[in-house]
LUMVO-106988 format. One line per 3 residues: number of its first residue (from 1); for each residue x, y, z of N, C-alpha, C, O. Coordinates in pm, whole numbers, plus 32768, in hexadecimal, padded with zeros to 4 digits. Layout:
<rs>
NUM = X:Y:Z:X:Y:Z:X:Y:Z:X:Y:Z ~ ...
</rs>
This chain:
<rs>
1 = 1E2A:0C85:A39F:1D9D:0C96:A3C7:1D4C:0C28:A385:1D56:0C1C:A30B ~ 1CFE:0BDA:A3C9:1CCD:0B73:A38F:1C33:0B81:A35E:1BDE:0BAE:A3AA ~ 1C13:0B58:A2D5:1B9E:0B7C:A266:1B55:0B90:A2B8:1B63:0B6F:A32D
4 = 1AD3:0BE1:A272:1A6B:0BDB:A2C0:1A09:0B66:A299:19FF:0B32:A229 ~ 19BF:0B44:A311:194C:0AD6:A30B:18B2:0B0B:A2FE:1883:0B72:A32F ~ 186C:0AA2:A2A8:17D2:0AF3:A2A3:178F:0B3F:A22D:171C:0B5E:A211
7 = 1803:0B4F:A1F7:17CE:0B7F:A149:177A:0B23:A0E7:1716:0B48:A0AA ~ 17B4:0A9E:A0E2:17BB:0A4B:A07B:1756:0A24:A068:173B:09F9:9FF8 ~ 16E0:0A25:A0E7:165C:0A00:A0CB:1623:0A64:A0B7:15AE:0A44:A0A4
10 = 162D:0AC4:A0B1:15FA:0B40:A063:1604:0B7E:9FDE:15BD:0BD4:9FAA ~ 1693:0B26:9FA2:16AD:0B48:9F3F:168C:0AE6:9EF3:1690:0B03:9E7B ~ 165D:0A4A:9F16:1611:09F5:9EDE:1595:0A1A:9EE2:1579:0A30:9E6C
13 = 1526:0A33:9F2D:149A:0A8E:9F1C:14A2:0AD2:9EA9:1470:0AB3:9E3D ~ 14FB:0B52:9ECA:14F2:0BA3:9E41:14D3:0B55:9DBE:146E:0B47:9D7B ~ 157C:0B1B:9DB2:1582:0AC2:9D0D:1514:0A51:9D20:1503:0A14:9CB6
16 = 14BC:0A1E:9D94:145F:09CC:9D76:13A6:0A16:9D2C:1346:09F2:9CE9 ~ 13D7:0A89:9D75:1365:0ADF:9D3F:1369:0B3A:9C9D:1315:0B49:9C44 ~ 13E9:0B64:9CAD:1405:0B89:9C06:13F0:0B0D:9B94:13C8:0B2B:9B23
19 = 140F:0A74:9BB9:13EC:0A34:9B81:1365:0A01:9B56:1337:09EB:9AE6 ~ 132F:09F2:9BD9:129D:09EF:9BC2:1255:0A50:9B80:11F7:0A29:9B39 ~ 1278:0B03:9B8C:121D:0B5A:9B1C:1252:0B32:9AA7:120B:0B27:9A43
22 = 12EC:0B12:9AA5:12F5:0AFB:99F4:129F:0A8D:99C5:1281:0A9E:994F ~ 1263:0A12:9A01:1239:09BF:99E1:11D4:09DC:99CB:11AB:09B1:995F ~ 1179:0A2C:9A16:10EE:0A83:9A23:110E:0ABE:9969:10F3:0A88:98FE
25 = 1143:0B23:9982:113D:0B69:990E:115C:0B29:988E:1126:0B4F:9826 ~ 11AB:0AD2:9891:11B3:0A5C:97E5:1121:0A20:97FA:10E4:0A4A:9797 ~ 10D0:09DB:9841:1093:09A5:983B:1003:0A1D:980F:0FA7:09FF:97C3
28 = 100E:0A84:9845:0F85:0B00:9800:0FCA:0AF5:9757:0F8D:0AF3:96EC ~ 1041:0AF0:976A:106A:0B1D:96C0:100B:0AD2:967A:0FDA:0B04:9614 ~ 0FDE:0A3F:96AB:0F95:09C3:9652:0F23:09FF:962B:0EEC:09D1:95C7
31 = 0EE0:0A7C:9677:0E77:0AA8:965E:0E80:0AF3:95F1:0E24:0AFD:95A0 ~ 0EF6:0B31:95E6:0EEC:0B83:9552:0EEA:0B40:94C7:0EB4:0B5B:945C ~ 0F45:0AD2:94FA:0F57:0A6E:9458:0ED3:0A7C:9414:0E66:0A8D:944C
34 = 0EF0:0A73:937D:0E8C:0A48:932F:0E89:09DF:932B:0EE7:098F:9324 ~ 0DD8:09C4:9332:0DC2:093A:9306:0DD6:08DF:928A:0DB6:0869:9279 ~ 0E1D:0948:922B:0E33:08EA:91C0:0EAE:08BB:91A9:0ECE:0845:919E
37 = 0F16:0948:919C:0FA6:0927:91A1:0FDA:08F0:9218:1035:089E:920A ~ 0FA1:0918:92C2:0FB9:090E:932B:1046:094A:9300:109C:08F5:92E6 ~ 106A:09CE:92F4:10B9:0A11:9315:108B:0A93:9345:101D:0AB8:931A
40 = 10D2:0AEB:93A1:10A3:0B83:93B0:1080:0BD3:932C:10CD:0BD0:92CD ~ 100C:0C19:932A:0FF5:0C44:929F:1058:0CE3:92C1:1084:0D19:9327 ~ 105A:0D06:921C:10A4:0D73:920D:100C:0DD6:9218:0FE9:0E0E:9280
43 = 0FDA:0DDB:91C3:0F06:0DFF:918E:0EE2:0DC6:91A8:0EC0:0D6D:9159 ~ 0EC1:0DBC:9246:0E87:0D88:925C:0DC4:0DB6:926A:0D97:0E0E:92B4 ~ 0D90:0D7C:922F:0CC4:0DAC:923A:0C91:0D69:9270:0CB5:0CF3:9269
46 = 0C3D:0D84:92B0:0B9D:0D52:92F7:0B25:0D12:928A:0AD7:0D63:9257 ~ 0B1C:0C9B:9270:0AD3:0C6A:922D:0A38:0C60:9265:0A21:0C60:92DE ~ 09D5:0C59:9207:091E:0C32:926D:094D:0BD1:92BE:091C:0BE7:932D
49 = 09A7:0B53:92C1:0988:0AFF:9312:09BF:0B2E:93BE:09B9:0ADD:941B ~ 09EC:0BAF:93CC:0A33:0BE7:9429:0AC4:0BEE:9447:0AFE:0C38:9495 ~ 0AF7:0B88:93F0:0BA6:0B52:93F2:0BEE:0BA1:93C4:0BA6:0BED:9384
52 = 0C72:0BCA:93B9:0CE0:0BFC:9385:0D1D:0BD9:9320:0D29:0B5F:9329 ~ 0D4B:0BFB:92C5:0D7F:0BAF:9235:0DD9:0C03:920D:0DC6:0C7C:9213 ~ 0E48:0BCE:91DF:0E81:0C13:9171:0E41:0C13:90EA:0E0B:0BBB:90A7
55 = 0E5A:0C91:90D9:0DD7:0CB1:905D:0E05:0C5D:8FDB:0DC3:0C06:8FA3 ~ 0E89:0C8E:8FB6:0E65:0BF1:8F34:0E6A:0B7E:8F2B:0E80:0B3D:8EC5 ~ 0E4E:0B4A:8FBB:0E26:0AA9:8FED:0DAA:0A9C:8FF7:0D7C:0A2B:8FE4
58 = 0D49:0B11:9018:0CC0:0AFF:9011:0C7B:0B45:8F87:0C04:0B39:8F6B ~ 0CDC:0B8E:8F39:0CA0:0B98:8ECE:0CB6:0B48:8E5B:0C79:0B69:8DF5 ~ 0D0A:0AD9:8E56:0D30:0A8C:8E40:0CDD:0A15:8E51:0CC6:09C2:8DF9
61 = 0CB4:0A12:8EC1:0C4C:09A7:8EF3:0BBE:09BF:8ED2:0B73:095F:8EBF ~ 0B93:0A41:8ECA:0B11:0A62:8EA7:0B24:0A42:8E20:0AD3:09E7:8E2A ~ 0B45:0A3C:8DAF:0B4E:0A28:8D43:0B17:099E:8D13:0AC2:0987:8CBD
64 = 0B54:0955:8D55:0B49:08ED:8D52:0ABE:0893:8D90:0A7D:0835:8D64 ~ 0AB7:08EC:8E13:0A3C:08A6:8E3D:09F9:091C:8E85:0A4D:0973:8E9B ~ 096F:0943:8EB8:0933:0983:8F05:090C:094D:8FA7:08AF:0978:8FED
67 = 096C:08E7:8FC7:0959:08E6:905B:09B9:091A:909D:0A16:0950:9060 ~ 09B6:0912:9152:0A2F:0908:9183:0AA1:08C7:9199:0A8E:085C:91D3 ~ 0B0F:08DF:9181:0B69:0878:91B8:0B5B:0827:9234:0B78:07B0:923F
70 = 0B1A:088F:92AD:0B0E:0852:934B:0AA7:0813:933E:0AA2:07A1:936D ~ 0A4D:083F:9308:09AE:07EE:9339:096E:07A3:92FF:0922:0751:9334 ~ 0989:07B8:924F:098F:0788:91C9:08EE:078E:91A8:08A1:073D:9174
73 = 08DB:0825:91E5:084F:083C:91DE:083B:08A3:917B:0899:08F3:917B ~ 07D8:08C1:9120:07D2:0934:90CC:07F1:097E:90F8:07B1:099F:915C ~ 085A:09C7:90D6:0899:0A73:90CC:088B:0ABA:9057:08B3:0A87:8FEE
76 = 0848:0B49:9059:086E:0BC5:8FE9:0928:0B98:8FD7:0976:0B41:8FFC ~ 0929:0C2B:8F77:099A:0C6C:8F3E:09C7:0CD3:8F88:0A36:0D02:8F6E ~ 0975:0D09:8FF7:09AF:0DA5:9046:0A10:0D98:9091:09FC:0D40:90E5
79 = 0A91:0DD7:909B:0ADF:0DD6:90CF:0B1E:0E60:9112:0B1F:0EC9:90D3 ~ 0B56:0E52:91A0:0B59:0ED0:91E0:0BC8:0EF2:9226:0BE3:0EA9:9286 ~ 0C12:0F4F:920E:0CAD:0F49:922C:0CBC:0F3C:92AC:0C85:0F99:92E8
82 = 0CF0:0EF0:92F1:0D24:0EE9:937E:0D81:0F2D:93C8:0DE6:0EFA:93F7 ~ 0D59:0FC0:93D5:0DF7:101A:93C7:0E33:100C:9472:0EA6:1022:9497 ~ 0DAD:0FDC:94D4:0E0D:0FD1:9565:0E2C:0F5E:957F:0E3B:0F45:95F7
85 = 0E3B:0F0A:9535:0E4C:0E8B:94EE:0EE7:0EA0:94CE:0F46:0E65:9501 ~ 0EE6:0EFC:9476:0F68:0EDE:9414:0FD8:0F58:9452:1045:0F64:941C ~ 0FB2:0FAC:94C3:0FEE:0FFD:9501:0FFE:0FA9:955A:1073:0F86:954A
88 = 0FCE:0F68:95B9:0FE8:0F0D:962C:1056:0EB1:95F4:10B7:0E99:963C ~ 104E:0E82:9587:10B6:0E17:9576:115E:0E5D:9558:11C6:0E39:958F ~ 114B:0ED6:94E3:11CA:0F11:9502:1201:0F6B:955A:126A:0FA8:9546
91 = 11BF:0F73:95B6:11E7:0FA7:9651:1227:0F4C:96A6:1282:0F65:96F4 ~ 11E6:0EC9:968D:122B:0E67:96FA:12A2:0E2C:96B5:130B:0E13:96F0 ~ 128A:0E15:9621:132A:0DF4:95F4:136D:0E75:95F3:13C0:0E5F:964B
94 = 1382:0EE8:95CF:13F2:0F55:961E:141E:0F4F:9653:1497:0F69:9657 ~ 13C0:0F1B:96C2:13EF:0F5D:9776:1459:0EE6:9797:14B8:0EE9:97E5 ~ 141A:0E56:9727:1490:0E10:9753:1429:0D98:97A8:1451:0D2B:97D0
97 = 13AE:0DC9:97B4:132B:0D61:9830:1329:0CC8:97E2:1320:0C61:9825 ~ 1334:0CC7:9745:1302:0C68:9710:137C:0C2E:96E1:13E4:0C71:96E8 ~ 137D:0BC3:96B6:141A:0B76:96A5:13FF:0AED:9653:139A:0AAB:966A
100 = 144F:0ACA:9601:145B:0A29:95E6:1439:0A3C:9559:1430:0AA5:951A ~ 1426:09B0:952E:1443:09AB:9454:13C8:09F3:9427:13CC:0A2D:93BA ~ 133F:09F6:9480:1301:0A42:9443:12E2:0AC7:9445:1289:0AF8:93FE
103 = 132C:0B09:9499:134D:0B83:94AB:13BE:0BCD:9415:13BE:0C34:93D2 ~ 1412:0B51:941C:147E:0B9F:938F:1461:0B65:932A:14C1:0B57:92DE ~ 13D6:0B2A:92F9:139D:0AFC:928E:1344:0BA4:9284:1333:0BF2:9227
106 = 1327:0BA6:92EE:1298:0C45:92F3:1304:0CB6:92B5:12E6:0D0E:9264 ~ 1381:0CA1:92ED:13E1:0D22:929B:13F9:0D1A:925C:1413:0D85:9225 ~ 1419:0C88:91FC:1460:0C81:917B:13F3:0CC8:9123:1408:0D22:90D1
109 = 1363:0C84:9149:1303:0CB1:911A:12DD:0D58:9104:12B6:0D99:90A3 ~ 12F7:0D73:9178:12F2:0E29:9183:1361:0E76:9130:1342:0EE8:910B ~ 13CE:0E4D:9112:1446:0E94:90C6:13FC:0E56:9051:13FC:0EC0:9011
112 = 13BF:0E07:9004:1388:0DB2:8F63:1337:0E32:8F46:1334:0E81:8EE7 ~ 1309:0E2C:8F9B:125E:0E9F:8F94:1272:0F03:8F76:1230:0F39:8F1E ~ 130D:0F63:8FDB:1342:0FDC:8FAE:139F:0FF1:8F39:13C5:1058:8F02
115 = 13BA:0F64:8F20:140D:0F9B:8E8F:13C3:0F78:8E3C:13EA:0F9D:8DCE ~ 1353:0F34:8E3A:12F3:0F4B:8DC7:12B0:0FC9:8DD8:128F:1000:8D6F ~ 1293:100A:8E4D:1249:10AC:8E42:12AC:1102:8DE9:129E:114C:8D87
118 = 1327:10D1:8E41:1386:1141:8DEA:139C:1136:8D4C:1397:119B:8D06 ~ 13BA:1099:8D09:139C:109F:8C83:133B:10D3:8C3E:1359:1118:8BDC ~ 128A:10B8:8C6D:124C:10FB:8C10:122B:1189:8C26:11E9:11C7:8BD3
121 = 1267:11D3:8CB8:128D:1232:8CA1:12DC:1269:8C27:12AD:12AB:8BCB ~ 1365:123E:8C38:13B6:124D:8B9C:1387:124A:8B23:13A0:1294:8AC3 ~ 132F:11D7:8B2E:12F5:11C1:8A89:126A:122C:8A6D:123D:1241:89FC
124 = 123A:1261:8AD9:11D5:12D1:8AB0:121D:1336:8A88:11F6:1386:8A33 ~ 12A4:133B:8ACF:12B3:13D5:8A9B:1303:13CA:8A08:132D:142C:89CA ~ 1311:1335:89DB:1355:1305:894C:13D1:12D4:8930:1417:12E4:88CC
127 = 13EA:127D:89BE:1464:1232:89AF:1447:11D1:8959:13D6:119F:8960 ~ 1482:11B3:891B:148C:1139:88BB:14E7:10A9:88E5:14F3:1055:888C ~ 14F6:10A2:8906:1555:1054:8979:14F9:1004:89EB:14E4:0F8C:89FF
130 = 14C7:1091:8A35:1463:1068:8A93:13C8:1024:8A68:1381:0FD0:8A9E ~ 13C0:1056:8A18:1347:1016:899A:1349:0FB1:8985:12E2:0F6E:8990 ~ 13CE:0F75:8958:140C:0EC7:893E:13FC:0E66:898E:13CE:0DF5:897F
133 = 144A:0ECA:8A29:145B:0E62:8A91:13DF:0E5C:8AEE:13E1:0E13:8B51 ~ 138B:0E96:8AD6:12E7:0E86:8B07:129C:0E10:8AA0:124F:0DBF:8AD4 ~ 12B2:0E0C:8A1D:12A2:0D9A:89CF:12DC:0D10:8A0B:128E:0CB7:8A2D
136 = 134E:0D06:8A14:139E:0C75:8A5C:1355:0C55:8A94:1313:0BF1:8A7B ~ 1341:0CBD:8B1B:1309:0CBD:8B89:1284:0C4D:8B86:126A:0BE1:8BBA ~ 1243:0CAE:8B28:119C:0C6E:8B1E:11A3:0BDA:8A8F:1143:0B8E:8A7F
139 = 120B:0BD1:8A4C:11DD:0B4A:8A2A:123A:0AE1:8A71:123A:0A74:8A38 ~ 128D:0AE9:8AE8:12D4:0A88:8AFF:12A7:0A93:8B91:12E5:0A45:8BD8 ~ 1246:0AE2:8BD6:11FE:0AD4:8C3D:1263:0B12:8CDF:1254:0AFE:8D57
142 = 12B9:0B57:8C97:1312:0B8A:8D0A:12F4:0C29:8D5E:12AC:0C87:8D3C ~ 1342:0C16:8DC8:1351:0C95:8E33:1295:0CA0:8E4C:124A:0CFC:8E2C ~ 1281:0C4B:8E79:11DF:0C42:8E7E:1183:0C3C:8E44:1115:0C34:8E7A
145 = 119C:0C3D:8D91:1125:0C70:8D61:110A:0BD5:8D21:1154:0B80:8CF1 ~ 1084:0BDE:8D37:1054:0B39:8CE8:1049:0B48:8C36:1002:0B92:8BF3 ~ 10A8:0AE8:8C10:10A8:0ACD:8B7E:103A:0ADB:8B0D:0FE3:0A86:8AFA
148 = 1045:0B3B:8AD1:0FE4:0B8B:8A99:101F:0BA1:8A0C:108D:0BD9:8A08 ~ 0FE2:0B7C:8992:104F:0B62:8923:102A:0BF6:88CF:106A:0C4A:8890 ~ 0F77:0BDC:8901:0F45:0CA1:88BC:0F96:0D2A:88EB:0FBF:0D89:88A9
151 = 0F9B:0D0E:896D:0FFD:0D6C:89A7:1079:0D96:8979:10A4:0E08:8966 ~ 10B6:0D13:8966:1149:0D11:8943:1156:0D2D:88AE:11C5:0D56:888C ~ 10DD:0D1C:882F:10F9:0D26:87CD:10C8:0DC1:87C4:10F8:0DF9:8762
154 = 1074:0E13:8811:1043:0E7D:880E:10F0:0EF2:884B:1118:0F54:880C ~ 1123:0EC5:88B4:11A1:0F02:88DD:11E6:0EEB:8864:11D0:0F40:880E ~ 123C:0E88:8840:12A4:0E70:87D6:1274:0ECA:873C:12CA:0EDE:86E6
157 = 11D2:0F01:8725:11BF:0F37:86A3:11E1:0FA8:86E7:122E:0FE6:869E ~ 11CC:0FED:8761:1207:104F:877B:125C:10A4:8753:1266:1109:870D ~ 12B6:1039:87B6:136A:1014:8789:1375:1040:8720:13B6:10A5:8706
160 = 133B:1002:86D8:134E:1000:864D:1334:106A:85ED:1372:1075:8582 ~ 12D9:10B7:8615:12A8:1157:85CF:1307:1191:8620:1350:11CC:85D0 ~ 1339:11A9:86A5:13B4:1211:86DD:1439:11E7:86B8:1492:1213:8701
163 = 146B:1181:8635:14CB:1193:85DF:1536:112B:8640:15AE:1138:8656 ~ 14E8:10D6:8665:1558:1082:86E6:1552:100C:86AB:14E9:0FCF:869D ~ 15FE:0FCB:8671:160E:0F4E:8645:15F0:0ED1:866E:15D3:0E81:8615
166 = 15EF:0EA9:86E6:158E:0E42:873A:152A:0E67:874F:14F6:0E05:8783 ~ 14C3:0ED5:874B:1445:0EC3:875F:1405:0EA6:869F:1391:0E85:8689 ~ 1456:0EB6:8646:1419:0E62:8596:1461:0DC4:85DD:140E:0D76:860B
169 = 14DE:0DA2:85E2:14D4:0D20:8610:1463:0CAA:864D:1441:0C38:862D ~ 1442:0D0A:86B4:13D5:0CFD:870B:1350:0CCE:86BE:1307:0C6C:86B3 ~ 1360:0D5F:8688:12C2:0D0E:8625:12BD:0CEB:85AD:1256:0CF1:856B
172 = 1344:0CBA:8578:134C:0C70:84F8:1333:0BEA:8573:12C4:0BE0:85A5 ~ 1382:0BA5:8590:133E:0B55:85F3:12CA:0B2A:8613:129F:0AB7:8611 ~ 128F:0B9B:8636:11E6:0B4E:863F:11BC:0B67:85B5:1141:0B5C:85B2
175 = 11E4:0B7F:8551:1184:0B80:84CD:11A6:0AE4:84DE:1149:0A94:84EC ~ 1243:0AB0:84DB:1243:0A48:848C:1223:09DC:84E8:123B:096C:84BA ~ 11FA:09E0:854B:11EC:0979:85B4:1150:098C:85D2:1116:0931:860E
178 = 1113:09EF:85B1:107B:0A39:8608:1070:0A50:8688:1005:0A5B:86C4 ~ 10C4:0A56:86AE:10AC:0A88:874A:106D:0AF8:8736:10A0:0B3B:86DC ~ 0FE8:0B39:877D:0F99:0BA9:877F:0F5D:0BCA:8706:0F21:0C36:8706
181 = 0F5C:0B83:8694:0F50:0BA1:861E:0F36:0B3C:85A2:0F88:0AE0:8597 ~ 0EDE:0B40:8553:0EF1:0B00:84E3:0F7A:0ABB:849D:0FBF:0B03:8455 ~ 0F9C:0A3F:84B0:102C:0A29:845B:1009:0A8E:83C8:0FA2:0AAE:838C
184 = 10A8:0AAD:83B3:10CD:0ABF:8334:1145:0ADB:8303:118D:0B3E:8312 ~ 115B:0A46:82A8:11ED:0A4F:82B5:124E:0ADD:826D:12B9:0B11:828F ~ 11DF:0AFE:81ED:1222:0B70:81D2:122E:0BD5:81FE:128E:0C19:81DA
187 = 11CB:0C0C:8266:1213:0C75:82AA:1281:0C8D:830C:12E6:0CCF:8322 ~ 1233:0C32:8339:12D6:0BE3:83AD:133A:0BDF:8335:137C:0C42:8351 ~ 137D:0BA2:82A7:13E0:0B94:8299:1417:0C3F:827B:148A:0C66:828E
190 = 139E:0C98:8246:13E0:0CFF:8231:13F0:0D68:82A2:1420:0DD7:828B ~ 13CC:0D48:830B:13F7:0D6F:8367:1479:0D61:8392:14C3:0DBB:83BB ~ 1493:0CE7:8385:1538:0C9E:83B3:156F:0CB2:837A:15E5:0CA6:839D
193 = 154D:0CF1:82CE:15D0:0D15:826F:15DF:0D8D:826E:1646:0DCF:8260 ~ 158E:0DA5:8279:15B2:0E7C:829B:160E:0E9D:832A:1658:0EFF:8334 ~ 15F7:0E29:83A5:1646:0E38:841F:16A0:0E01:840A:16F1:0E1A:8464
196 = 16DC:0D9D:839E:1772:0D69:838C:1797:0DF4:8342:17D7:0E4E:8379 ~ 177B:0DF8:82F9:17A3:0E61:8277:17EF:0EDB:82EF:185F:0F0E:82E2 ~ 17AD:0EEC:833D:17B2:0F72:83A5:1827:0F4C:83FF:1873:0FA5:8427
199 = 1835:0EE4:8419:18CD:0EA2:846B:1877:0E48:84E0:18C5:0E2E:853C ~ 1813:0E1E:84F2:1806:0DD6:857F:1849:0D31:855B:1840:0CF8:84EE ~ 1880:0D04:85C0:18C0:0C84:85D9:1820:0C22:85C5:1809:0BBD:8582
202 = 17DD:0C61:8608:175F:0BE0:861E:172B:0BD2:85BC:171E:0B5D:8597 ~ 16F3:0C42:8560:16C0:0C28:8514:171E:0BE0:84AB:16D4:0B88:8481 ~ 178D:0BD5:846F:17EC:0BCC:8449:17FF:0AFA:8463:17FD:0A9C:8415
205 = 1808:0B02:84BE:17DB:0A72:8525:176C:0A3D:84FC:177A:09D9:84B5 ~ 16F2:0A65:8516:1686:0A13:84EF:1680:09E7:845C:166A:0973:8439 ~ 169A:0A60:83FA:169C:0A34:83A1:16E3:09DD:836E:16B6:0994:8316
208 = 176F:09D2:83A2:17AC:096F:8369:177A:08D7:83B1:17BA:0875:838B ~ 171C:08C3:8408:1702:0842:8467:169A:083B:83E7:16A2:07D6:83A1 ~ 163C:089C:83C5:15DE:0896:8391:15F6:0854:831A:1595:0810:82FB
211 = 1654:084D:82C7:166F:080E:8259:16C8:078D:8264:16D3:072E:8217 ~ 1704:07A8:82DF:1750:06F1:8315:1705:06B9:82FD:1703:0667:82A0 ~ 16A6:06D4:834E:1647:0630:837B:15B2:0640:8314:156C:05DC:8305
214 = 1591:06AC:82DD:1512:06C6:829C:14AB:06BE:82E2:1455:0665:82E6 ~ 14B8:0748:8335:1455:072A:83A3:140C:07F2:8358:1427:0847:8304 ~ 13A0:07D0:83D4:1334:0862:839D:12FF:0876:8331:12B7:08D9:8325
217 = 1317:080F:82B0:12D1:0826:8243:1367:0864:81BB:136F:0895:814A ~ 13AF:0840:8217:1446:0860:81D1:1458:07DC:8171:1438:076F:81A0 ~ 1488:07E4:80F2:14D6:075D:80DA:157D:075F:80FF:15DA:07AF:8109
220 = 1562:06D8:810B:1612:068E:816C:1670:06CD:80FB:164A:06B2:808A ~ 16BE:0701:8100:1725:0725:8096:17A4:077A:80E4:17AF:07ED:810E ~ 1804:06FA:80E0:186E:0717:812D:18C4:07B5:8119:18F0:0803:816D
223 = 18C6:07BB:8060:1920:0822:8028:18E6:088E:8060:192F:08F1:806C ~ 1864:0896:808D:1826:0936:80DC:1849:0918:8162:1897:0961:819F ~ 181A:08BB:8193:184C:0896:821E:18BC:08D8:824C:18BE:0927:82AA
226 = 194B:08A4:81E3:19D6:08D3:81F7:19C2:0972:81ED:19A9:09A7:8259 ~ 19C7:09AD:819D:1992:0A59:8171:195D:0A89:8211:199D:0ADD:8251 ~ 18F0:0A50:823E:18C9:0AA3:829E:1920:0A6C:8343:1927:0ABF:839D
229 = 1958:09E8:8356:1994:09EA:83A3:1A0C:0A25:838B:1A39:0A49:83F8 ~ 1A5D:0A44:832D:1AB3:0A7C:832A:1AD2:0B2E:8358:1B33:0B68:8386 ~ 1A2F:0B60:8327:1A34:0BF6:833F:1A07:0BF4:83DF:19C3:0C4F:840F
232 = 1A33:0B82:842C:1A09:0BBF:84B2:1A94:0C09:8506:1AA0:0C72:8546 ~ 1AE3:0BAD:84E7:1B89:0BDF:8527:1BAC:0C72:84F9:1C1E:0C89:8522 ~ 1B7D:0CD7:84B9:1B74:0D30:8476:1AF9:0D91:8496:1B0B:0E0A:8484
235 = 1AA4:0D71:84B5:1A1C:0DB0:84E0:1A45:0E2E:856A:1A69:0E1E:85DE ~ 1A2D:0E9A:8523:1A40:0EEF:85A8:19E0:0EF8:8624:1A07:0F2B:868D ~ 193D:0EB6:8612:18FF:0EA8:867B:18F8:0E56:86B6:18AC:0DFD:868E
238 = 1953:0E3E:8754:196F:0DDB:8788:18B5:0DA7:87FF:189D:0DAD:8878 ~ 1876:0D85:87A7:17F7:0D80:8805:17FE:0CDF:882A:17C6:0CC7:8895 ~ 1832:0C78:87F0:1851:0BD5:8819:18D9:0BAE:8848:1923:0B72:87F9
241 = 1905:0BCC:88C9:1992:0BB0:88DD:19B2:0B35:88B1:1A26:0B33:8889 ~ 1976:0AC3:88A8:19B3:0A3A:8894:198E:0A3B:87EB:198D:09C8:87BD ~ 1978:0A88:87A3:1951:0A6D:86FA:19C7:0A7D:86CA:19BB:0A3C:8663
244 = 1A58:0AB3:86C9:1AD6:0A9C:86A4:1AEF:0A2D:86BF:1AF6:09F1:8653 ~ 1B08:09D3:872B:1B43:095C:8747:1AF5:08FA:86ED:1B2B:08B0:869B ~ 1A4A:0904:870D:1A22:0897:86C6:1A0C:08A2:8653:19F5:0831:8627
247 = 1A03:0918:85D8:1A2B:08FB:8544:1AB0:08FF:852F:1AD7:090C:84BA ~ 1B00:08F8:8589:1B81:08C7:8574:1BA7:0818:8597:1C0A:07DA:8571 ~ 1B57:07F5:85D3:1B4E:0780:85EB:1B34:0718:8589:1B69:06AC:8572
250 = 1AB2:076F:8543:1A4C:0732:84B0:1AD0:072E:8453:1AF3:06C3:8421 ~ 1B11:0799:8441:1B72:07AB:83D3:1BC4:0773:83E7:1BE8:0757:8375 ~ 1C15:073E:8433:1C69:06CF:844E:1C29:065D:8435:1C47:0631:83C6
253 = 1BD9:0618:8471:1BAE:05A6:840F:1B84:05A6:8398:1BA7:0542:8359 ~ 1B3D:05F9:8359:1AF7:060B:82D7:1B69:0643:8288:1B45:06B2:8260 ~ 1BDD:062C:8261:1C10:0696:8212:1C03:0674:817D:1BEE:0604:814E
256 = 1C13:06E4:813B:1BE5:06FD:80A8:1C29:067A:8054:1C87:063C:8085 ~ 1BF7:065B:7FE6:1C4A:0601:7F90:1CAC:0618:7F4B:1CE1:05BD:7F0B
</rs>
């Protein structure tokens, strides 16, 4: 029985018309971008100037200056959540309507957002752990949150009162560096010696870098150096996976006299 004839331009229409709404519909997506990141916002708000923003791109920006990004005309501070805004956008990526790198930049973004809800969930109810890794978070500027050293030194003292060995790491750290805080080398060091003393590798680690090189207000003095790189291979809190290899590294070149 020989094929049938007469389909094929019908079935080109179709795929010429499915193509054309997809093109339609990436091209409305441009309307959602923010004007600052020009990515789909996750929070996204309604600013005075009428535009859409992801909120810590425009609060971020208001800080800095009181105009608009679009018009670069005086703007307030009021900002107003865009919720059929931010429902419209994860409806059409679901369904599958919206597509391409900035679509799985908007999700990477959306899973950052929920595991930061879910951490400081954890850390309200007194994870110590979760306390820490909300610190990282906010001084190394990750899973969305903009680099914030008060934040991060305010989480890590947390940490640090709910009895969690990387969250004293944490903020022996910013004593001795000041991140969020006044330097000070002595609290920072007794911070780091009460968390070696306790078994952490890192702390255990820093201190011994801390006396390699005579850095933080430490003096250079190898014979402590050795002492504390040595108690890392031994340290039951494994919070620095690479701090075994590299005061084992130090100790191979440096060895005792």
């Amino acid at each position: 029985m020989p094929p049938k004839r007469g389909r094929a331009p019908a079935e080109d229409e179709t795929s010429q018309e499915l193509r054309r709404t997809k093109s339609a519909v990436n091209e409305a997506m441009n309307e959602f971008l923010c004007p600052i990141t020009f990515s789909l916002p996750v929070d996204p708000v309604m600013a005075e100037d009428g535009n859409v923003y992801e909120r810590s791109a425009i609060e971020e920006w208001l800080k800095q200056q009181h105009k608009s990004p679009v018009t670069n005309l005086a703007m307030g501070m009021r900002l107003q959540p865009a919720l059929r805004v931010k429902n419209m956008i994860r409806a059409m990526v679901t369904s599958g309507t919206l597509t391409g790198d900035k679509v799985d930049a908007w999700k990477l973004k959306l899973e950052e957002e929920e595991e930061v809800a879910e951490m400081l969930r954890e850390a309200e109810a007194g994870d110590g752990a979760a306390m820490y890794n909300l610190g990282v978070c906010y001084e190394s500027g990750q899973k969305g949150l903009a680099k914030d050293d008060a934040k991060a030194f305010e989480w890590y003292e947390k940490s640090h009162e709910a009895v969690n060995a990387c969250g004293t790491v944490g903020l022996g750290r910013c004593y001795l560096l000041g991140y969020g805080v006044p330097k000070c080398p002595v609290r920072g060091a007794m911070l780091m010696g009460d968390t070696a003393a306790r078994g952490s590798k890192y702390a255990c680690y820093i201190l011994g870098r801390a006396y390699a090189v005579g850095d933080w207000g430490f003096p250079k003095d190898e014979k402590m150096a050795r002492r504390y790189y040595s108690m890392v291979a031994s340290a039951s809190i494994d919070d620095y996976p690479t701090a075994t290899e590299k005061a084992a590294t130090w100790l191979r070149e440096h060895p005792a006299a």
